[in-house]
Biopython code that builds the backbone (N, CA, C, O; Angstrom):
import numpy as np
from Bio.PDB.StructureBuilder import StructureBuilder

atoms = [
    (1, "UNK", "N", (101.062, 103.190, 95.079)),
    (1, "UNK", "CA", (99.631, 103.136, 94.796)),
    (1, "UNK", "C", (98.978, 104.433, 95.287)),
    (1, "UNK", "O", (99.101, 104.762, 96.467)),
    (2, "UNK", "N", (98.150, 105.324, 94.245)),
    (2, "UNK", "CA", (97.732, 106.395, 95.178)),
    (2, "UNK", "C", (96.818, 106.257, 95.961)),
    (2, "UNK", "O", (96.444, 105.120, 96.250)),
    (3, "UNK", "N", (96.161, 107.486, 96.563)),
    (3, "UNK", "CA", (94.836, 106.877, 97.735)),
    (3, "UNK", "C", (93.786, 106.645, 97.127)),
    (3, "UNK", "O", (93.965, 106.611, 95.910)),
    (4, "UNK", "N", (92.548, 106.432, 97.513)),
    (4, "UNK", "CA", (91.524, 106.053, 96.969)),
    (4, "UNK", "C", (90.643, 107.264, 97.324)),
    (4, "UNK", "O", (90.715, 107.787, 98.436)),
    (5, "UNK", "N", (89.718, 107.751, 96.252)),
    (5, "UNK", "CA", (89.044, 109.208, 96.275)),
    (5, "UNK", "C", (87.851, 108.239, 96.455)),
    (5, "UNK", "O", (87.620, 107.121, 95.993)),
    (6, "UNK", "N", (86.880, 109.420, 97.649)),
    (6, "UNK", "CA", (85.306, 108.990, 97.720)),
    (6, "UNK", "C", (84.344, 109.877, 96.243)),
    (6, "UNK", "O", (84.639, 111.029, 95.923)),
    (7, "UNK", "N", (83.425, 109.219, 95.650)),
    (7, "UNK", "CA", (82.913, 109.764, 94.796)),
    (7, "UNK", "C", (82.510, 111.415, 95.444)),
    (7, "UNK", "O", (81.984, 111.515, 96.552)),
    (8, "UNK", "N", (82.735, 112.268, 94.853)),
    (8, "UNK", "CA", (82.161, 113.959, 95.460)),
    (8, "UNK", "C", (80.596, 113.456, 94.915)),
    (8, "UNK", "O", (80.162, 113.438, 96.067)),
    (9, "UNK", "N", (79.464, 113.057, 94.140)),
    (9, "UNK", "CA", (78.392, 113.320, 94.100)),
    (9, "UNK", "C", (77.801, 112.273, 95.126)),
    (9, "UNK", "O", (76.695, 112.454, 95.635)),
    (10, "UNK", "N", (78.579, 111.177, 95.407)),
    (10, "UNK", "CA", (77.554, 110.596, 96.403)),
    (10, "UNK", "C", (78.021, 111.067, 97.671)),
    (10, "UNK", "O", (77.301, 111.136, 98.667)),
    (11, "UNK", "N", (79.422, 111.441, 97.626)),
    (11, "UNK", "CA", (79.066, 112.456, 99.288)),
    (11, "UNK", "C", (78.498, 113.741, 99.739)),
    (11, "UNK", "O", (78.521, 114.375, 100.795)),
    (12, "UNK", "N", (77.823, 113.952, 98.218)),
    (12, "UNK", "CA", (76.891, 115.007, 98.690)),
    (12, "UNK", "C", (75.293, 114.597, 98.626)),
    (12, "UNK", "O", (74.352, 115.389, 98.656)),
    (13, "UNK", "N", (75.225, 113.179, 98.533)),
    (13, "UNK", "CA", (73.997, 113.112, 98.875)),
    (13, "UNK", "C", (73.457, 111.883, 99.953)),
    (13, "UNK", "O", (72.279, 111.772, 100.291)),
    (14, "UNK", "N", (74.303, 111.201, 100.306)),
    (14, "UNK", "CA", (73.923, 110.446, 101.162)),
    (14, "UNK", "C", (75.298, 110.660, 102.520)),
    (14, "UNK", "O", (76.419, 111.054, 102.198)),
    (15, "UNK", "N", (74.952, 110.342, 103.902)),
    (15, "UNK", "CA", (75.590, 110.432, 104.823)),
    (15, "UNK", "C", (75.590, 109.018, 105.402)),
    (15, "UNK", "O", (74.607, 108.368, 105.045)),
    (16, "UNK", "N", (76.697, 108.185, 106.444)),
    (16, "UNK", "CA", (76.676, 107.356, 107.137)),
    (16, "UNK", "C", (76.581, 107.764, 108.587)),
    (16, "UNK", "O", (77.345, 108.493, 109.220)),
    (17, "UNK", "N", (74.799, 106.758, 109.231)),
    (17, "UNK", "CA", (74.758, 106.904, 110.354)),
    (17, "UNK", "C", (75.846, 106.127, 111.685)),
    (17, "UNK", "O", (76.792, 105.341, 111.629)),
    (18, "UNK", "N", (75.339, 106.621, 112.488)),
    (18, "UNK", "CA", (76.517, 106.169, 113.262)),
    (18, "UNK", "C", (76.580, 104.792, 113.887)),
    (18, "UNK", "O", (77.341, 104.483, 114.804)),
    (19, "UNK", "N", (75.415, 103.735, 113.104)),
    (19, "UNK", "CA", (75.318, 102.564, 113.143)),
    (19, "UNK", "C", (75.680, 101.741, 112.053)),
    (19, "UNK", "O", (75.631, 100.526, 111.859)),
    (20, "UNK", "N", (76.185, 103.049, 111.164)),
    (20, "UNK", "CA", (76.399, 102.247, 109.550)),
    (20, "UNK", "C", (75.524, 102.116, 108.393)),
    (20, "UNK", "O", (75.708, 101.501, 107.342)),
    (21, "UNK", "N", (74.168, 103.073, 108.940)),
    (21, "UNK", "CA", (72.986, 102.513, 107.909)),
    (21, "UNK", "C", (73.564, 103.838, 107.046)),
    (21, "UNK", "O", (74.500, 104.480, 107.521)),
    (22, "UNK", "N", (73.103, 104.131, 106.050)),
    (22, "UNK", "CA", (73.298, 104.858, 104.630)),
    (22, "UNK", "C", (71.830, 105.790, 104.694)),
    (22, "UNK", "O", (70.702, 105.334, 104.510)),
    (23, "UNK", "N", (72.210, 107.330, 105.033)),
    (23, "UNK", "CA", (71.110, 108.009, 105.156)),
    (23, "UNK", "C", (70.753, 108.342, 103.915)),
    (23, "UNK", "O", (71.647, 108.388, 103.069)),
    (24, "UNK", "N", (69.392, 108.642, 103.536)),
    (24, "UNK", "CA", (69.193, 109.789, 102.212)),
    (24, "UNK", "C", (68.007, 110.937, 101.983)),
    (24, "UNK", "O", (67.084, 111.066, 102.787)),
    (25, "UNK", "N", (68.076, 111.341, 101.392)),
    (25, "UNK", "CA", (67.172, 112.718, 101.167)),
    (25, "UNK", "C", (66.152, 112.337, 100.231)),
    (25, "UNK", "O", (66.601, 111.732, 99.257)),
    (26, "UNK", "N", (64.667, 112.549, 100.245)),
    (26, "UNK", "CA", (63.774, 112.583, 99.371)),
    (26, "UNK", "C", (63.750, 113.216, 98.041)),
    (26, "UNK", "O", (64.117, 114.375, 97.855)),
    (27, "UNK", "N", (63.257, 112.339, 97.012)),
    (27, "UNK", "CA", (63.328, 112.827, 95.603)),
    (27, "UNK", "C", (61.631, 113.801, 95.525)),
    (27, "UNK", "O", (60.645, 113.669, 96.249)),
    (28, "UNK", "N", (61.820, 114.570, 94.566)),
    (28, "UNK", "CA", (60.316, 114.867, 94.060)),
    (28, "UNK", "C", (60.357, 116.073, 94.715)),
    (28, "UNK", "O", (59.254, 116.603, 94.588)),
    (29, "UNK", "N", (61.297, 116.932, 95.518)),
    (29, "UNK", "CA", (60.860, 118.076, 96.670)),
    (29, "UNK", "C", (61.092, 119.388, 95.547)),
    (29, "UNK", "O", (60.735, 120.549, 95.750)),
    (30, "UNK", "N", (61.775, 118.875, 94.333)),
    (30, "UNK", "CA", (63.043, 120.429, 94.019)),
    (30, "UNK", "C", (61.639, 121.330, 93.293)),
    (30, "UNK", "O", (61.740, 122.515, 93.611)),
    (31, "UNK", "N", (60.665, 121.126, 92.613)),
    (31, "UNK", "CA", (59.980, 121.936, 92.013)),
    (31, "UNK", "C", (58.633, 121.389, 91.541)),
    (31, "UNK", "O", (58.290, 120.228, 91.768)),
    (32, "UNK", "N", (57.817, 122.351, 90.816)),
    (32, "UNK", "CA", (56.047, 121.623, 90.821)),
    (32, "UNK", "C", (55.631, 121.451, 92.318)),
    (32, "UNK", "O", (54.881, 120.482, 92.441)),
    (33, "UNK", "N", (55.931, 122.195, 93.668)),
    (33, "UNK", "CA", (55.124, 121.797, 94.327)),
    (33, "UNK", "C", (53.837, 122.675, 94.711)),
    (33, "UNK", "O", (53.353, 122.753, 95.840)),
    (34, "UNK", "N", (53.473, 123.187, 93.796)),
    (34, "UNK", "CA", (52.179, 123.985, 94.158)),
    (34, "UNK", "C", (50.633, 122.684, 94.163)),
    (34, "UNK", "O", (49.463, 122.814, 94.523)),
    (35, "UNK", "N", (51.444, 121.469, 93.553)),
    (35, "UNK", "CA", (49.860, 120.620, 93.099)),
    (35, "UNK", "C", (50.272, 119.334, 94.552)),
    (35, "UNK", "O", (49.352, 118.535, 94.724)),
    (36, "UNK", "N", (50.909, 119.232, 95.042)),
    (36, "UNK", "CA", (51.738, 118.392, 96.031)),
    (36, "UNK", "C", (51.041, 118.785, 97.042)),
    (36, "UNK", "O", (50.859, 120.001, 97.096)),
    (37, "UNK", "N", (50.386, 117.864, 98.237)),
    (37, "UNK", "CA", (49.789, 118.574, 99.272)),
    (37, "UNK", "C", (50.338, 118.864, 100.252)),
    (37, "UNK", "O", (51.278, 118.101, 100.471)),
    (38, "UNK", "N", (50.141, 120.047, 101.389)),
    (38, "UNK", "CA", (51.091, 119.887, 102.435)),
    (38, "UNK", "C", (51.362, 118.984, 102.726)),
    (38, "UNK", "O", (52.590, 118.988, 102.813)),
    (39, "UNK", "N", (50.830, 117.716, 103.070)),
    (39, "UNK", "CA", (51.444, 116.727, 104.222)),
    (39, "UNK", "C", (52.788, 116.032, 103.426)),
    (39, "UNK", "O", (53.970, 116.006, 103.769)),
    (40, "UNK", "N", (52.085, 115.464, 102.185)),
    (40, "UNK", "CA", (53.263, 115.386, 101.359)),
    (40, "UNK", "C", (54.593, 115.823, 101.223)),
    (40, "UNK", "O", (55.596, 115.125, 101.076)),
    (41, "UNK", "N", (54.476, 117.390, 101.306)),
    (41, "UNK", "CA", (56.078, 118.244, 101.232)),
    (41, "UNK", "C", (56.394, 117.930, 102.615)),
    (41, "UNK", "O", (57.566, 118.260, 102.799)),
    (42, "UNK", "N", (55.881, 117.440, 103.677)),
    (42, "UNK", "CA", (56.526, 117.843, 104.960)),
    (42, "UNK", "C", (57.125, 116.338, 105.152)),
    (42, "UNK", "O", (58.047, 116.033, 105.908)),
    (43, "UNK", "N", (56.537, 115.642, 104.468)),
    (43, "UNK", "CA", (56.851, 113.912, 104.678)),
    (43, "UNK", "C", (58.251, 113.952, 104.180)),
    (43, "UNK", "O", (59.193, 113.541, 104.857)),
    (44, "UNK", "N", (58.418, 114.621, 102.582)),
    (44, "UNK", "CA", (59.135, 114.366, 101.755)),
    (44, "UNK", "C", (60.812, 115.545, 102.501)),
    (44, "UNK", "O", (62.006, 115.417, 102.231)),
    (45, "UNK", "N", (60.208, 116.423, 103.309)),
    (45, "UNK", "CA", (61.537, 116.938, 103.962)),
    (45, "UNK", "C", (62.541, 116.308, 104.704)),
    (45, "UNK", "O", (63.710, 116.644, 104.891)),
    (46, "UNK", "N", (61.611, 114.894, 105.282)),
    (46, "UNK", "CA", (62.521, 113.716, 106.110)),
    (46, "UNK", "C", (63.141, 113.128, 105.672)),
    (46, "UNK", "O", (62.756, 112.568, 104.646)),
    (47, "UNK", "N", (64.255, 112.927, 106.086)),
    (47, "UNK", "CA", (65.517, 112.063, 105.238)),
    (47, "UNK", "C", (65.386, 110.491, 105.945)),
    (47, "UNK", "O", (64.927, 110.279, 107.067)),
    (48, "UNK", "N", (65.840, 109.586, 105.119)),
    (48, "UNK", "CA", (65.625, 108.285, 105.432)),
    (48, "UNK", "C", (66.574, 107.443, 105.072)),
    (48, "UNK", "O", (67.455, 108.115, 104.536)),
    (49, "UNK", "N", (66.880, 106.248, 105.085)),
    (49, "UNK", "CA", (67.528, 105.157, 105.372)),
    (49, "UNK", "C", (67.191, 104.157, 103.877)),
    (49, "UNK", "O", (66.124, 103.621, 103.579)),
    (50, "UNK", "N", (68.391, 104.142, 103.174)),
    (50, "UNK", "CA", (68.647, 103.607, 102.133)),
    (50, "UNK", "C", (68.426, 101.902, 102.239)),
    (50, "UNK", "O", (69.153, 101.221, 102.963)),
    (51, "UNK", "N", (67.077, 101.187, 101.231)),
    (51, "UNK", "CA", (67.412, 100.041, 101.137)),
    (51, "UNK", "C", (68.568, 98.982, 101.135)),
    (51, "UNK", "O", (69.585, 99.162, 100.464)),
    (52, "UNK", "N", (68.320, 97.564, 102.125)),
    (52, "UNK", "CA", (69.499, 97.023, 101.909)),
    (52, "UNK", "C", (70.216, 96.658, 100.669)),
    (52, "UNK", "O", (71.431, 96.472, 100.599)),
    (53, "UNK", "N", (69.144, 96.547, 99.435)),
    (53, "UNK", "CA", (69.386, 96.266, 98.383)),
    (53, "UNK", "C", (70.903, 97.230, 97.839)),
    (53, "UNK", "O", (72.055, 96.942, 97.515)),
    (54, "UNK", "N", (70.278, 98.187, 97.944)),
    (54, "UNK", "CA", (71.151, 99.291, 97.529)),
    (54, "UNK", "C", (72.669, 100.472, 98.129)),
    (54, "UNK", "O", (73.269, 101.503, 97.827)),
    (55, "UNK", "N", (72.618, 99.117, 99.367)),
    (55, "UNK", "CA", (73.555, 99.802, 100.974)),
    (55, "UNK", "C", (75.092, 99.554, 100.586)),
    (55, "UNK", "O", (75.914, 100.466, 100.683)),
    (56, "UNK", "N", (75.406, 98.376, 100.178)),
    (56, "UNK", "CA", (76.507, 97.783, 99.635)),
    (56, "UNK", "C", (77.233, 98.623, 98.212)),
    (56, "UNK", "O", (78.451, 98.719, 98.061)),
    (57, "UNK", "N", (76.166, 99.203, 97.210)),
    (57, "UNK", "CA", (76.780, 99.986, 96.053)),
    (57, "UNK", "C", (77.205, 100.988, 96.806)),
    (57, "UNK", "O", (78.424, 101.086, 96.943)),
    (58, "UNK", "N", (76.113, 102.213, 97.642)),
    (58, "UNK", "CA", (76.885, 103.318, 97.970)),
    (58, "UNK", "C", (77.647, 103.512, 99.006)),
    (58, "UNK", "O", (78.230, 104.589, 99.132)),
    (59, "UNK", "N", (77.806, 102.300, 100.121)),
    (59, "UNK", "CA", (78.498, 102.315, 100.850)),
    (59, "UNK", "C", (80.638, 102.291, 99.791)),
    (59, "UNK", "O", (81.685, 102.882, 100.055)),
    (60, "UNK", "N", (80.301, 101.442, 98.850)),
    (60, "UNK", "CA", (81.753, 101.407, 98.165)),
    (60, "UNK", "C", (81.945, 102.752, 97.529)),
    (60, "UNK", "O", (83.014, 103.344, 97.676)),
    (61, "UNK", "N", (81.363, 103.054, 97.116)),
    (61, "UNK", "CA", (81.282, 104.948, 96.465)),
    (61, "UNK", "C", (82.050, 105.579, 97.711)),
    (61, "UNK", "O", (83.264, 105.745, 97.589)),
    (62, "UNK", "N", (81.584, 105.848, 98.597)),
    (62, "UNK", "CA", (81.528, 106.443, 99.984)),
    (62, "UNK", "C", (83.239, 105.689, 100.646)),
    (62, "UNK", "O", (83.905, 106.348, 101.444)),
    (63, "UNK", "N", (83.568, 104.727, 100.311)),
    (63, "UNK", "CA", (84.914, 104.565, 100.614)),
    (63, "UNK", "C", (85.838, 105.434, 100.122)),
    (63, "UNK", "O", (85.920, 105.743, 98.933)),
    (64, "UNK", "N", (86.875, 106.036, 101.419)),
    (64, "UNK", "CA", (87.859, 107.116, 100.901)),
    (64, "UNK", "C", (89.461, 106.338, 101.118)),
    (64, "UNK", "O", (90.487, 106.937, 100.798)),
]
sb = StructureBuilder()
sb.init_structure("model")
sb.init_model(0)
sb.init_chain("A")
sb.init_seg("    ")
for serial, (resi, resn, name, xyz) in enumerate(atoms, 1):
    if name == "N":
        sb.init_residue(resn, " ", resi, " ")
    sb.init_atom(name, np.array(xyz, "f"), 0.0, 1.0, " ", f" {name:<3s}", serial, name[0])
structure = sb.get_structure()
């Protein structure tokens, strides 16, 4: 049986904390932000913690 490969696009976008939660990066940052207000871009630089809804799909992606 060969090994099992982790998806390469979801390990480049989400990380596992060291409690197990499923980190992620804000959408909306890559371009158009001249109409976006500061506080906005600085909110949107913080990375955050993936719904439970959605912890279980990319946690199996993320299996190597």
């Amino acid at each position: 049986m060969p090994k099992m490969k982790s998806k390469s696009s979801a390990r480049k976008r989400f990380k596992l904390t060291a409690k197990g939660k499923v980190r992620r990066f804000r959408a909306f940052k890559s371009h158009i932000l001249t109409k976006k207000h500061p506080k906005r871009k600085r909110r949107l630089r913080q990375a955050t913690t993936l719904s439970k809804a959605d912890e279980g799909r990319i946690k199996r992606l993320l299996q190597a």
